[in-house]
C-alpha positions as CSV (number, residue, x, y, z in Angstrom):
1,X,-31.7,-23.5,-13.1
2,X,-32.0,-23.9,-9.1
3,X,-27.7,-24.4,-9.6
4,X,-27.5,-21.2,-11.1
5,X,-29.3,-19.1,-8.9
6,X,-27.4,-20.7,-5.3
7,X,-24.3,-19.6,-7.3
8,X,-25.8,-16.3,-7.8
9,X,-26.6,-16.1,-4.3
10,X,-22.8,-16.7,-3.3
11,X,-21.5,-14.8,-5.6
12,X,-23.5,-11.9,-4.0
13,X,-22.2,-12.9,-0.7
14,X,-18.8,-13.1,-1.9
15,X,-18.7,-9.5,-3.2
16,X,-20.9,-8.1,0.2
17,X,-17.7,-9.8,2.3
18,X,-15.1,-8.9,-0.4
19,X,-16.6,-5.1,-0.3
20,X,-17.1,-5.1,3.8
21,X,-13.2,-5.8,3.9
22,X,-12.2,-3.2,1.9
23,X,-13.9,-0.9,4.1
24,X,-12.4,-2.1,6.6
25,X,-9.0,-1.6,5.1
26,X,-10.1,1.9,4.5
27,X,-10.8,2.6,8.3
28,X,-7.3,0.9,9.3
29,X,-6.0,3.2,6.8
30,X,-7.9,6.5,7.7
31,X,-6.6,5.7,11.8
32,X,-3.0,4.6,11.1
33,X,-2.4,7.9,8.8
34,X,-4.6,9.3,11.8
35,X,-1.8,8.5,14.2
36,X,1.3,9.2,11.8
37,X,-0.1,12.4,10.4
38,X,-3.2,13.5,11.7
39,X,-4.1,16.1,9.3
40,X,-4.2,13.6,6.9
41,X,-6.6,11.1,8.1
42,X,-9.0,14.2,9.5
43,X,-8.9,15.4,6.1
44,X,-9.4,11.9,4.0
45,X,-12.3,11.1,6.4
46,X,-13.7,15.0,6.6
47,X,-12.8,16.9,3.9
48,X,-11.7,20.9,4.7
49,X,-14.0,21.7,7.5
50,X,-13.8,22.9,11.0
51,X,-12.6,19.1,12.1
52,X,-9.8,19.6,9.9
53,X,-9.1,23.0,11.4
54,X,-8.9,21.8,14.7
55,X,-6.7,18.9,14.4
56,X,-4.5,21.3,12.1
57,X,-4.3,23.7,15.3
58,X,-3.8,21.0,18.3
59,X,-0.9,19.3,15.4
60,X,0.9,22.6,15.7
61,X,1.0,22.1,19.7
62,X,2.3,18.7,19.7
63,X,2.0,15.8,17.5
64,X,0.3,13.6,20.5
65,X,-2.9,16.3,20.8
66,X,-3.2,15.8,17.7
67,X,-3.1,12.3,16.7
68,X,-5.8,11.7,19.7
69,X,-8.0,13.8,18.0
70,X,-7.4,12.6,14.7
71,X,-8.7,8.5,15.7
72,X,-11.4,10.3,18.3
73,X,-13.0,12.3,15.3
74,X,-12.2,9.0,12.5
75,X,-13.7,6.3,15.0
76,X,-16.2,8.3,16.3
77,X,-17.4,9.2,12.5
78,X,-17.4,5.8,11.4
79,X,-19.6,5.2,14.7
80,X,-22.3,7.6,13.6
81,X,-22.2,6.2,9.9
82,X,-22.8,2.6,11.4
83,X,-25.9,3.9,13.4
84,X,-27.2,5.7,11.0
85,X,-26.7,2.3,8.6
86,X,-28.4,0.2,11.3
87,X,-31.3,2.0,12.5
């Protein structure tokens, strides 16, 4: 019984580090579309809203504007979701 339950144990531990990477694919994902077309990553890490809207606007006056505000607004989200995780 005792063997079954350490092996329950590491399973869960297993699936916690198996699910942790696969967020963290998600965020390299999110900040390298971020960069390529920012638009895109605003709007898979936002949804239509007035962050989309503004990277939309600073896109249309040059593709560097905008890809600094695409991983500003993607990191800086991901920041605010980890404190409000870790409080």
């Amino acid at each position: 019984m005792a063997e079954y339950k350490i092996t329950g144990i590491a399973w869960v531990v297993d699936r916690n580090r198996y699910l942790n990477s696969g967020l963290k694919i998600m965020k390299l994902l999110h900040i390298a579309l971020g960069i390529l077309v920012p638009p895109v990553g605003v709007f898979l890490t936002f949804g239509v809203g007035s962050t989309l809207f503004i990277n939309i606007g600073l896109t249309l006056l040059g593709w560097v504007p905008g890809s600094i505000h695409a991983v500003w607004a993607i990191v800086k989200q991901d920041q605010d979701l980890d404190k409000s995780v870790y409080k």
